[in-house]
N, CA, C and O of each residue as an XYZ file, in Angstrom:
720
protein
N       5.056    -69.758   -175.845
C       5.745    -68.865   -176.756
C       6.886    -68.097   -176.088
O       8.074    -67.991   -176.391
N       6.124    -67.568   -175.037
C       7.860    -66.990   -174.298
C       9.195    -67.642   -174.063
O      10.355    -67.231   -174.073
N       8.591    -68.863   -173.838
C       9.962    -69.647   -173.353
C      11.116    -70.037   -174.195
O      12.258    -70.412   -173.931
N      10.059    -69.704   -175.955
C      10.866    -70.403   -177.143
C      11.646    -69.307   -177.540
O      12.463    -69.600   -178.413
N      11.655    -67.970   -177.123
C      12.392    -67.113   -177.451
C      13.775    -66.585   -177.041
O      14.216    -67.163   -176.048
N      14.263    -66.001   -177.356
C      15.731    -65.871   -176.461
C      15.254    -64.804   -175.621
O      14.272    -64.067   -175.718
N      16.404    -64.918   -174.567
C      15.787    -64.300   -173.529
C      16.555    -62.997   -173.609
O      16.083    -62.010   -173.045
N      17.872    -62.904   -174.363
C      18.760    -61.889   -174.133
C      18.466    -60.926   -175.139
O      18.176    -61.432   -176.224
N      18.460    -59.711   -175.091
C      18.357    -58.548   -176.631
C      19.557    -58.543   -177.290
O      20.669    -58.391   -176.785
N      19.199    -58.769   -178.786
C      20.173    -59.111   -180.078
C      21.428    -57.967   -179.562
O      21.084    -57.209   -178.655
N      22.751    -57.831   -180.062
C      23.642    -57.139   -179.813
C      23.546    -55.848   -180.952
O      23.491    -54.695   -180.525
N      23.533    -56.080   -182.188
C      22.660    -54.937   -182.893
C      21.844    -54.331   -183.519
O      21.794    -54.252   -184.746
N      21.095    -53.822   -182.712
C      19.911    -53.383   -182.849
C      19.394    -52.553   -184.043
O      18.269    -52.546   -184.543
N      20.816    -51.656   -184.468
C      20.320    -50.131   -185.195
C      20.596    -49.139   -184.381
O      20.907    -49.026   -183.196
N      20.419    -48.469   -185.246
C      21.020    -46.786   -184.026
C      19.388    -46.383   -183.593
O      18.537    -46.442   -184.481
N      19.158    -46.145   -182.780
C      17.898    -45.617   -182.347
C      18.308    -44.569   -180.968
O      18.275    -44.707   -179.745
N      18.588    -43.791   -181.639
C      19.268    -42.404   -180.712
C      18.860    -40.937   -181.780
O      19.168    -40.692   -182.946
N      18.590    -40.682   -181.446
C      17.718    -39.323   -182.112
C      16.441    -39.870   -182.985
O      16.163    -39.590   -184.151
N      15.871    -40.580   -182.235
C      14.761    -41.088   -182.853
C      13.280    -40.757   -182.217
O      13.389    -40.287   -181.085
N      12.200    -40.860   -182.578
C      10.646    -40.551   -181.585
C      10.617    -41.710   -180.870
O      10.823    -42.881   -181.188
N      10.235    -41.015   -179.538
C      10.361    -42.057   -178.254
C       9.068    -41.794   -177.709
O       8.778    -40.610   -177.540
N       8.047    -42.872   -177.332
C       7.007    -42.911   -176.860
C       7.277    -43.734   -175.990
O       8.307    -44.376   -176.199
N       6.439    -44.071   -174.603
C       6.498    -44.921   -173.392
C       4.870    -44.782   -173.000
O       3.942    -43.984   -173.131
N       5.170    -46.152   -172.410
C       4.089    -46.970   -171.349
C       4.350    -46.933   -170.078
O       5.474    -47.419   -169.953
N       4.006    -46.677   -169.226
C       4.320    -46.653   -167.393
C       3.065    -47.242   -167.184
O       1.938    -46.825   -167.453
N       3.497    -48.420   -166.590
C       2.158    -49.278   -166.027
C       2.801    -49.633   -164.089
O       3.941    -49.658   -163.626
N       1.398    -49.855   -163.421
C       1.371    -49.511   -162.114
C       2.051    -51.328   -161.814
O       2.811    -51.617   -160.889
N       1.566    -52.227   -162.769
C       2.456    -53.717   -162.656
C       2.324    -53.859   -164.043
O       1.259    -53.715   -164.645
N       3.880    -54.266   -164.780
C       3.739    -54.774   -166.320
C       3.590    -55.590   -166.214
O       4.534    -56.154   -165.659
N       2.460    -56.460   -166.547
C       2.418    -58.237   -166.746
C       2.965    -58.548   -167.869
O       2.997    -57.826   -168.865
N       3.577    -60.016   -167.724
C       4.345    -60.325   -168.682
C       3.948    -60.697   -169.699
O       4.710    -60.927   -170.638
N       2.617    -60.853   -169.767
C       1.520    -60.996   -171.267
C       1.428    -60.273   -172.701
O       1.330    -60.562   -173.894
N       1.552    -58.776   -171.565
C       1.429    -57.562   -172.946
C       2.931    -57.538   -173.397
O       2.939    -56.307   -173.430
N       4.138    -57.845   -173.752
C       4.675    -57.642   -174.638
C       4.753    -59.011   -175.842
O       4.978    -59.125   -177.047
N       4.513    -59.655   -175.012
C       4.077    -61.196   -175.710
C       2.857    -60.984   -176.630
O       2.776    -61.284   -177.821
N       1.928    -60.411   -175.850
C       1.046    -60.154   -177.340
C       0.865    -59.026   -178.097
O      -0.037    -58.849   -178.916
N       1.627    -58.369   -177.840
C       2.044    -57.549   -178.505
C       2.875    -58.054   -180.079
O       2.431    -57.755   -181.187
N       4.190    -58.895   -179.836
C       4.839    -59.496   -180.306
C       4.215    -60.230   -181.437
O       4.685    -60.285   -182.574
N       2.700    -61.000   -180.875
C       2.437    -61.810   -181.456
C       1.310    -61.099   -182.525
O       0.903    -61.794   -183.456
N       0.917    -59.987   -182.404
C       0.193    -58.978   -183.367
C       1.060    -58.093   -184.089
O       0.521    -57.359   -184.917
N       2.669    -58.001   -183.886
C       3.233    -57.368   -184.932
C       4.492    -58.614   -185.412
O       5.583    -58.618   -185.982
N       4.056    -59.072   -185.121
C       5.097    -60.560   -185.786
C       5.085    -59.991   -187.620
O       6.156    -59.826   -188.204
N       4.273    -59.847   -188.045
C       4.582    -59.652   -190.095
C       5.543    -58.485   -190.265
O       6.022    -58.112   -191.336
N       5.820    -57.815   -188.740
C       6.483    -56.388   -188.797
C       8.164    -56.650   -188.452
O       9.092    -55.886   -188.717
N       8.221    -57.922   -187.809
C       9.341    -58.153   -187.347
C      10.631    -58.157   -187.924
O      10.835    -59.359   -188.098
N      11.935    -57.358   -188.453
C      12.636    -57.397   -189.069
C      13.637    -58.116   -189.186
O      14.396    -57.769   -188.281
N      14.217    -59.139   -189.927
C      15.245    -59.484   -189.724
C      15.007    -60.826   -188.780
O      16.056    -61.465   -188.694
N      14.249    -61.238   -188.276
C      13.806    -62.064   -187.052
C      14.429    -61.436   -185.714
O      14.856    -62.165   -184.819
N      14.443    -60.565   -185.664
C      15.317    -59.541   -184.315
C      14.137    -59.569   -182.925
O      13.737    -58.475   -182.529
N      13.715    -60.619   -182.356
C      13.015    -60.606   -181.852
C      13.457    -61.617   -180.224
O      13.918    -62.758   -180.245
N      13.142    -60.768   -178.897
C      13.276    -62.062   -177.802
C      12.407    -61.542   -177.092
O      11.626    -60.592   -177.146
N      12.712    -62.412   -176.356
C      11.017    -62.582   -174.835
C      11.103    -60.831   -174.200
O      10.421    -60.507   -173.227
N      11.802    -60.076   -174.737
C      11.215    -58.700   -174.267
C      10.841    -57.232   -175.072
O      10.443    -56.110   -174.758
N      11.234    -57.981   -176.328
C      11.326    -56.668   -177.561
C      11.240    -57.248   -179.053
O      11.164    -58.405   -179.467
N      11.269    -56.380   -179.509
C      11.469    -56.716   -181.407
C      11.370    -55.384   -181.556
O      10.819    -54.378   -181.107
N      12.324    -55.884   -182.583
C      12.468    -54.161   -183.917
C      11.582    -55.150   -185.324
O      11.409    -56.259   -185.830
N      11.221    -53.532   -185.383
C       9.984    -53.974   -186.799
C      10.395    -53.155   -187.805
O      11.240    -52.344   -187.426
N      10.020    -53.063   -189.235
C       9.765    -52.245   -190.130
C       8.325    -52.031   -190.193
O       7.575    -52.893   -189.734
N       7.770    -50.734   -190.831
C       7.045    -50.649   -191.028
C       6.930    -48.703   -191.749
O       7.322    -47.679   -191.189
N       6.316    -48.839   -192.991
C       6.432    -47.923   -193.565
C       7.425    -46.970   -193.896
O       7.328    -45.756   -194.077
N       8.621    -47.910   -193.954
C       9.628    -47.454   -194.248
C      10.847    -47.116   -193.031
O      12.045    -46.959   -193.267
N      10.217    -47.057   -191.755
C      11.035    -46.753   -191.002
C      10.905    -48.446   -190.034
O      10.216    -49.465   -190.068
N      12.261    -47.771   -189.102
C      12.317    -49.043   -188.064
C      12.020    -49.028   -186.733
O      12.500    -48.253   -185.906
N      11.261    -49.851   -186.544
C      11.245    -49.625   -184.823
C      11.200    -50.552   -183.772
O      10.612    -51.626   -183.896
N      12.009    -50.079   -182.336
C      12.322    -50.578   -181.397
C      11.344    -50.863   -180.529
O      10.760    -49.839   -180.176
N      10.751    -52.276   -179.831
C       9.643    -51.910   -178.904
C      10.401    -52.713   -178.099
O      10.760    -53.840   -178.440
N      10.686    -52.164   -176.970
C      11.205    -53.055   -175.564
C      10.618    -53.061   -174.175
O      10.773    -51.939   -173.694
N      10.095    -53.758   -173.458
C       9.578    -53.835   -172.116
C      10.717    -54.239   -171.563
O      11.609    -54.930   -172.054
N      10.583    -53.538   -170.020
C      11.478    -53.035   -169.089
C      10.595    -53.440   -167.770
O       9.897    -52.526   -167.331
N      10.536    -54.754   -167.050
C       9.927    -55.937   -166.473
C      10.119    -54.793   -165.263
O       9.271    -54.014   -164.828
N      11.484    -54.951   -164.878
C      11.966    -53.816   -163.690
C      11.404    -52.433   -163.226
O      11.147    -52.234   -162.038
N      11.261    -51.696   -163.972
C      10.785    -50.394   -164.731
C       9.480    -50.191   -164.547
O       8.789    -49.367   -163.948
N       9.338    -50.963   -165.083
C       7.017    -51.595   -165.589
C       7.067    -50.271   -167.085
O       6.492    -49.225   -166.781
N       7.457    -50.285   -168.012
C       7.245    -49.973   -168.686
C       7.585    -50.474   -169.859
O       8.103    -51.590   -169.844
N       7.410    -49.875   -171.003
C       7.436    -50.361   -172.565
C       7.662    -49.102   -173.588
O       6.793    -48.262   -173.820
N       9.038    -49.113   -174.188
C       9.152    -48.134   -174.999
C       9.158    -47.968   -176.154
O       9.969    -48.894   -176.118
N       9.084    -47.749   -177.060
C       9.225    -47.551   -178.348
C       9.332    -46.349   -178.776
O       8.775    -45.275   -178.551
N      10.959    -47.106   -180.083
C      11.458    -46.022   -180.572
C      11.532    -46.320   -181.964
O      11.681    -47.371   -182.588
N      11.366    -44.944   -182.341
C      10.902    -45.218   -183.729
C      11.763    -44.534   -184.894
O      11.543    -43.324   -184.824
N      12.776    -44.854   -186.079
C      13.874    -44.090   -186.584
C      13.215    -44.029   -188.080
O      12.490    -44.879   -188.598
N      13.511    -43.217   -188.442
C      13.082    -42.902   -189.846
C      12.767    -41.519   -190.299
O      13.253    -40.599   -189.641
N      11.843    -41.175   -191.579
C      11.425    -40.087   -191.748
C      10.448    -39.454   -191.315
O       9.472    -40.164   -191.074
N      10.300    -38.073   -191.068
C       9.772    -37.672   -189.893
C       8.073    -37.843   -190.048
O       7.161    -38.151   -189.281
N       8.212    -37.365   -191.854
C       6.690    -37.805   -192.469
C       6.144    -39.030   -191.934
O       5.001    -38.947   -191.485
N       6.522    -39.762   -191.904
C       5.964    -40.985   -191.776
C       6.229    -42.111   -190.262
O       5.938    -43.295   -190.093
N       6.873    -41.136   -189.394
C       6.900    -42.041   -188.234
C       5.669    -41.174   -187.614
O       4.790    -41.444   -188.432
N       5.330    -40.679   -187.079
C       4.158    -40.867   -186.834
C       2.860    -41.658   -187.375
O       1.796    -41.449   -186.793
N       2.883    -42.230   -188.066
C       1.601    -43.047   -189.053
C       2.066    -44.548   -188.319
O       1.313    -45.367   -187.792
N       3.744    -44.630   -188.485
C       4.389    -46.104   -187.933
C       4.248    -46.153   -186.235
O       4.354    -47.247   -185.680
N       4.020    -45.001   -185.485
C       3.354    -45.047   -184.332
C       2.335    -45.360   -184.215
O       2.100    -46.494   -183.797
N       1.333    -44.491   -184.531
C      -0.145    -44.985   -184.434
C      -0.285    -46.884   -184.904
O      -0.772    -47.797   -184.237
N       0.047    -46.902   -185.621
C      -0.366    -48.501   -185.522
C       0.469    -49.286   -184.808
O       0.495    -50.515   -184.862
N       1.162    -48.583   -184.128
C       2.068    -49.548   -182.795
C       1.311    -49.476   -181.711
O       1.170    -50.377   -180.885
N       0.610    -47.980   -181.684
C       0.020    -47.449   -180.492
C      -1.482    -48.242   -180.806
O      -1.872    -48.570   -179.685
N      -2.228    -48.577   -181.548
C      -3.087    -49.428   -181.919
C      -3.268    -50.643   -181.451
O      -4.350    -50.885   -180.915
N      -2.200    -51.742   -181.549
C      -1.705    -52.749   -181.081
C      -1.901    -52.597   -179.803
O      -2.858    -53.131   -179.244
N      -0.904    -51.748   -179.082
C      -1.218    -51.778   -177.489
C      -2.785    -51.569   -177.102
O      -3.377    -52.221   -176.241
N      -3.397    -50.432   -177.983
C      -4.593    -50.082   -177.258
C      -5.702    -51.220   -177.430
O      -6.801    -51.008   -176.917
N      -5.448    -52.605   -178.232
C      -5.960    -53.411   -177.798
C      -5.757    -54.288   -176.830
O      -6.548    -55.149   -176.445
N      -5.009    -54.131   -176.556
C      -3.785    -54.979   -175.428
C      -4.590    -53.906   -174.060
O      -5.132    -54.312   -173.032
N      -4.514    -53.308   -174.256
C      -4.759    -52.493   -172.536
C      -6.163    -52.325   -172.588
O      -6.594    -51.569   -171.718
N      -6.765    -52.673   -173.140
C      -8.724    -52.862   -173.506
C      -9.093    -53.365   -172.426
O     -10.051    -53.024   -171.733
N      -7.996    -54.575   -172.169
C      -8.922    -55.554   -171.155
C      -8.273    -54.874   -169.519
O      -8.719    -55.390   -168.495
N      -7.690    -54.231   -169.452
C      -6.649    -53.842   -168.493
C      -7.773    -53.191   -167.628
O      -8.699    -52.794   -168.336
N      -7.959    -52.958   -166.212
C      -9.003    -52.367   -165.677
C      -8.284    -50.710   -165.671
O      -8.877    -49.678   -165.983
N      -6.839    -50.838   -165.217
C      -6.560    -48.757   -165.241
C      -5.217    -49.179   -166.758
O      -4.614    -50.241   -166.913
N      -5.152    -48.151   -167.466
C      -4.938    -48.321   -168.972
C      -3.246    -47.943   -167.985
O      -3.285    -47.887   -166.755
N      -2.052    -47.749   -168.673
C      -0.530    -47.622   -168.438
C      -0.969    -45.868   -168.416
O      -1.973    -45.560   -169.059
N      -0.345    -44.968   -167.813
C       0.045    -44.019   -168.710
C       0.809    -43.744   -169.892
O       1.583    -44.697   -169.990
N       1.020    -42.894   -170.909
C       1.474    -42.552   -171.944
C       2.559    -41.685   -171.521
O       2.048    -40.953   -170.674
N       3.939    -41.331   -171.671
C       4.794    -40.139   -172.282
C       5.540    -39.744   -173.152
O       6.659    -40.189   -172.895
N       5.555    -39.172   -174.020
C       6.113    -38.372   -175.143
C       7.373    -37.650   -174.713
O       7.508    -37.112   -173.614
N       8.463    -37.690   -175.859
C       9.849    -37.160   -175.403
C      10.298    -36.477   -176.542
O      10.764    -37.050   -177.527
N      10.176    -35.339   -176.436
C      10.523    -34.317   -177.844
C      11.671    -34.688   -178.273
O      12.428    -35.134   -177.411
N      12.104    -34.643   -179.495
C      13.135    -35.034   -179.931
C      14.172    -33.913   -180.234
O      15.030    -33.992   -181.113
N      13.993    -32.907   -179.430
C      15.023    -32.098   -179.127
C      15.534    -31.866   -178.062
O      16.564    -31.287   -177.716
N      14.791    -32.327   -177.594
C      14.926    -32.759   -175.649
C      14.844    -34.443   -175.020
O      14.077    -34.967   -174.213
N      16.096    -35.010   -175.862
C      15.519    -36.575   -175.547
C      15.287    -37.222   -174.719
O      14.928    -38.354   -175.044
N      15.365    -36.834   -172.878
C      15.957    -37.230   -172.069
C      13.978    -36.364   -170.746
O      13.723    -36.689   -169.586
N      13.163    -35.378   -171.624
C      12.377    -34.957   -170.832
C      10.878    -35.549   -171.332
O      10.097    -35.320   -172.255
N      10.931    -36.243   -170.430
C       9.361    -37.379   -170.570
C       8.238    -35.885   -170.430
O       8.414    -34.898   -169.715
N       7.319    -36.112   -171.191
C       6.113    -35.445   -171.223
C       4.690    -36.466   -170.959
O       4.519    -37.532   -171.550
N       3.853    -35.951   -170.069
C       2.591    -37.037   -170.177
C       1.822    -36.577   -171.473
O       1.491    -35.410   -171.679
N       1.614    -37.472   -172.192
C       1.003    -37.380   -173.065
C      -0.554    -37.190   -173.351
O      -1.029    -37.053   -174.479
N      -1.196    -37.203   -172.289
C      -2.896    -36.945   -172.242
C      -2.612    -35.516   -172.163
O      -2.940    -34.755   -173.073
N      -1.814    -34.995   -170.756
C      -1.793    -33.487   -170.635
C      -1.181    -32.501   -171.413
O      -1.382    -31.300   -171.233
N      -0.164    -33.131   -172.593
C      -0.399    -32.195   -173.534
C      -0.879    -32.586   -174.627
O      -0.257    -32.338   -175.659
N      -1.962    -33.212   -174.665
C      -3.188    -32.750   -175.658
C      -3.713    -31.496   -175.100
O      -3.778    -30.354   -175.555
N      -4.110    -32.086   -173.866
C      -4.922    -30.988   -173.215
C      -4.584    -29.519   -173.313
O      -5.336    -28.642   -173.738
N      -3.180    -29.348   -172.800
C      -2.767    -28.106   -172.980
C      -2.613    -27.569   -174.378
O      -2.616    -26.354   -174.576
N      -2.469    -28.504   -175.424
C      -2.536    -28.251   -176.714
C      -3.748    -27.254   -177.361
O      -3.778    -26.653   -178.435
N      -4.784    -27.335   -176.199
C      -6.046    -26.966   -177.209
C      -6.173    -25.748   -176.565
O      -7.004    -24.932   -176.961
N      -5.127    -25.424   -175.197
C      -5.560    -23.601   -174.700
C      -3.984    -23.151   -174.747
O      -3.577    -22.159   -174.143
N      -3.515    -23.631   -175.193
C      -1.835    -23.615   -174.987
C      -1.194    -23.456   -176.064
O      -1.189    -24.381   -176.877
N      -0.556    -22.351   -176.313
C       0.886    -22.628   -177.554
C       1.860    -23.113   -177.255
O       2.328    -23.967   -178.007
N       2.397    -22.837   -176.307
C       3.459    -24.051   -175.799
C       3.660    -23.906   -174.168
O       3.072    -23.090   -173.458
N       4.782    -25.045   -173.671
C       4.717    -25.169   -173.075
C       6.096    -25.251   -172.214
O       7.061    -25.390   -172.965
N       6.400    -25.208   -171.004
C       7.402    -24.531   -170.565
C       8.117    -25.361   -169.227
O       7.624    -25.415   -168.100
N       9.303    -25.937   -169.627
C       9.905    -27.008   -168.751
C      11.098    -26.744   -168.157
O      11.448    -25.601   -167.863
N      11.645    -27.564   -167.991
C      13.410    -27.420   -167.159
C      13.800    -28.920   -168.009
O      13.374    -30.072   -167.922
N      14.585    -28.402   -168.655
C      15.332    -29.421   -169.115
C      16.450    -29.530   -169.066
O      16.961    -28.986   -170.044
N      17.696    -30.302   -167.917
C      19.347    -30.321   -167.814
C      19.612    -29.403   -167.077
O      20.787    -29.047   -166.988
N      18.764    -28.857   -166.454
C      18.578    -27.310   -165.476
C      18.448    -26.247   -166.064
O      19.288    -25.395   -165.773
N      17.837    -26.030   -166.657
C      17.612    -25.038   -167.889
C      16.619    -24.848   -168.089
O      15.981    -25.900   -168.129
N      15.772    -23.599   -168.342
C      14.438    -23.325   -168.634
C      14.283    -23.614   -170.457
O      15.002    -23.178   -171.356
N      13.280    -24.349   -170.524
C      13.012    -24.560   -172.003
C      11.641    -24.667   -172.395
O      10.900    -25.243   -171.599
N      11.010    -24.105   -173.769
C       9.894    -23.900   -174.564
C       9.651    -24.430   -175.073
O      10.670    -24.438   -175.764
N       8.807    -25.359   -175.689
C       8.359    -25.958   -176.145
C       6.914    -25.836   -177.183
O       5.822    -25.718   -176.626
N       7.001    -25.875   -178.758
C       5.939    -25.527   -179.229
C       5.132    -26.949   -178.863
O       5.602    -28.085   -178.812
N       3.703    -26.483   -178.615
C       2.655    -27.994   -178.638
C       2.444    -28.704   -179.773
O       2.797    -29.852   -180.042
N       1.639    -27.661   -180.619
C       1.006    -28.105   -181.895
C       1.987    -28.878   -182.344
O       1.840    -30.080   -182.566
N       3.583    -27.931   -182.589
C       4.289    -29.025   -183.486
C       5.005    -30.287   -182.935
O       5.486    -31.084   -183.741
N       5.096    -30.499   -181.638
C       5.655    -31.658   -181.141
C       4.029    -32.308   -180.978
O       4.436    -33.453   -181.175
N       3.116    -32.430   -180.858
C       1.767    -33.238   -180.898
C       1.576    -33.719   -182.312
O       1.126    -34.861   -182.399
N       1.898    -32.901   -183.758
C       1.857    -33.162   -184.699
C       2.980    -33.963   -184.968
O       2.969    -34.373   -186.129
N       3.918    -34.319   -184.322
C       4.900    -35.446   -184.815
C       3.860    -37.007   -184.022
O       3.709    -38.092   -184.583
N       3.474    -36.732   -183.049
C       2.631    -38.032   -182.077
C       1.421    -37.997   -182.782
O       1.235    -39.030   -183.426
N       0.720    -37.331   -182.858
C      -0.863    -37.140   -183.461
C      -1.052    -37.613   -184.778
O      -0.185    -37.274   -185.584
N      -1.968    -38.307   -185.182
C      -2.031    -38.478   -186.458
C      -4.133    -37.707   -186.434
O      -5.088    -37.899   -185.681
N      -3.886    -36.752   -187.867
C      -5.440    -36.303   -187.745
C      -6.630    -37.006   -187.386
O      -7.597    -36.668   -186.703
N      -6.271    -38.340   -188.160
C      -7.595    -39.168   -187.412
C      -8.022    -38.905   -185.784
O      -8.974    -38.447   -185.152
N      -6.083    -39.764   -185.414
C      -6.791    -39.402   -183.473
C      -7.224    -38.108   -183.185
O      -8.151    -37.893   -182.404
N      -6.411    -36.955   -183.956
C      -7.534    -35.605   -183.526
C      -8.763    -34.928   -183.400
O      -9.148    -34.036   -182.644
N      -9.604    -35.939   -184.870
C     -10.655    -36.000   -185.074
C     -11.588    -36.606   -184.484
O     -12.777    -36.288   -184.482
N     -10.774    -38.070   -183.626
C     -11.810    -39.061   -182.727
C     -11.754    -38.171   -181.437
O     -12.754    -37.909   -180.769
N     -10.555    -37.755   -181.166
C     -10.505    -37.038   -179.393
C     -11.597    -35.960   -179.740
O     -12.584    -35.905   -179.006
N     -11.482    -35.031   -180.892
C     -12.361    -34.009   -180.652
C     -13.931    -34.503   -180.842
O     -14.880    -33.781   -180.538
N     -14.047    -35.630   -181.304
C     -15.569    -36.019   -181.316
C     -16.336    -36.707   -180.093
O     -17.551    -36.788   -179.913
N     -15.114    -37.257   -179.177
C     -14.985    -38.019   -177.990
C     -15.518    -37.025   -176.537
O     -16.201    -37.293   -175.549
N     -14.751    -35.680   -177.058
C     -15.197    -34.803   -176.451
C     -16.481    -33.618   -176.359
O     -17.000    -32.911   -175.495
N     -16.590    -33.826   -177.467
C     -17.946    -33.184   -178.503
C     -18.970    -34.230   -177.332
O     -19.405    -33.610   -176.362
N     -19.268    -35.464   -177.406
C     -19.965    -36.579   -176.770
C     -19.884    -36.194   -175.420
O     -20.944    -36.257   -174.797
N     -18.875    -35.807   -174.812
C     -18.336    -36.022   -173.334
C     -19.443    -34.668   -172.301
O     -20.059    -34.588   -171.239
N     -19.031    -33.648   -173.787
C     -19.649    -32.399   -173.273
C     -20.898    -31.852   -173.707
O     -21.160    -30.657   -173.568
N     -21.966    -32.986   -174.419
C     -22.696    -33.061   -174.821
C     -23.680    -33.899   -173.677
O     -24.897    -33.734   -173.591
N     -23.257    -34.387   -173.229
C     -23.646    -35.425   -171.861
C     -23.800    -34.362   -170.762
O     -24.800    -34.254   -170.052
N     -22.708    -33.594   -170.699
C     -22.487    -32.788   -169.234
C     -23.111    -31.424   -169.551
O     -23.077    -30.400   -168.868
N     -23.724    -31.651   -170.811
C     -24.213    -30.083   -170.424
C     -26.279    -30.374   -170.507
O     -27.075    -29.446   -170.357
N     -26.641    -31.657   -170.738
C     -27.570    -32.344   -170.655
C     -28.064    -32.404   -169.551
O     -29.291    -32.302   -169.537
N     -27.232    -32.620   -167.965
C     -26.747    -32.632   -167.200
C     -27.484    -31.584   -166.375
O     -27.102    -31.315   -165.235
């Protein structure tokens, strides 16, 4: 399947510049996971805009960019549309991968990039975390001190379900350790 694809990325893509940007940082990207990736959002594929390192999809109205970066070791996706509803068109992108990294022995990390700050990667486990003792949170962005609310930049990434599984995940976690 890889080989039948083009190898070069289409010339236009769409504007995907002020859009929600999520990333993968993996310690080696194998060249498998965007391939099957590809091959589990193939009904999403728009336009046939698709080569051996990316595809833009539709999905729920909005469009989105998923590209692996071989060099890099990562995988980004960007996602343009309304604000309601790109998060929902994440989660089932982020779905896809999380079967994809199932079999993986250490999972990629995650980072999140506020979309008022497009350019400052956030890890995305640690602000959940800080989300739950934290109102916001406090960076350098362009050399500049900058604030950041949690709740509402987690509520553009978060969809309630995952809030409901993390907090039950943890309910379990600390239910064990206090057994303990």
């Amino acid at each position: 399947l890889p080989s039948l694809m083009e190898k070069d990325e289409p010339a236009a893509l769409g504007d995907f510049t002020s859009v929600m940007k999520f990333e993968y940082w993996y310690l080696e990207l194998p060249k498998s996971v965007i391939v099957r990736f590809i091959v589990k959002a193939h009904k999403m594929i728009l336009n046939n805009q698709v080569w051996r390192y990316g595809a833009v999809l539709k999905l729920d109205g909005n469009t989105a960019l998923v590209r692996a970066d071989e060099r890099d070791k990562r995988v980004s996706i960007f996602i343009a549309g309304e604000e309601s509803t790109r998060r929902d068109a994440l989660a089932i992108l982020r779905a896809h991968f999380d079967d994809i990294h199932a079999m993986f022995a250490a999972p990629p990390e995650s980072f999140i990039y506020p979309p008022q700050y497009p350019d400052l990667r956030l890890p995305f486990a640690d602000m959940k975390t800080l989300a739950k003792t934290e109102r916001e949170h406090k960076a350098v962005y362009q050399g500049k001190p900058v604030t950041i609310n949690l709740r509402e930049l987690l509520d553009g990434f978060v969809t309630p379900e995952e809030k409901r599984k993390d907090e039950e995940r943890e309910e379990r976690e600390f239910g064990r350790r206090g057994d303990i």
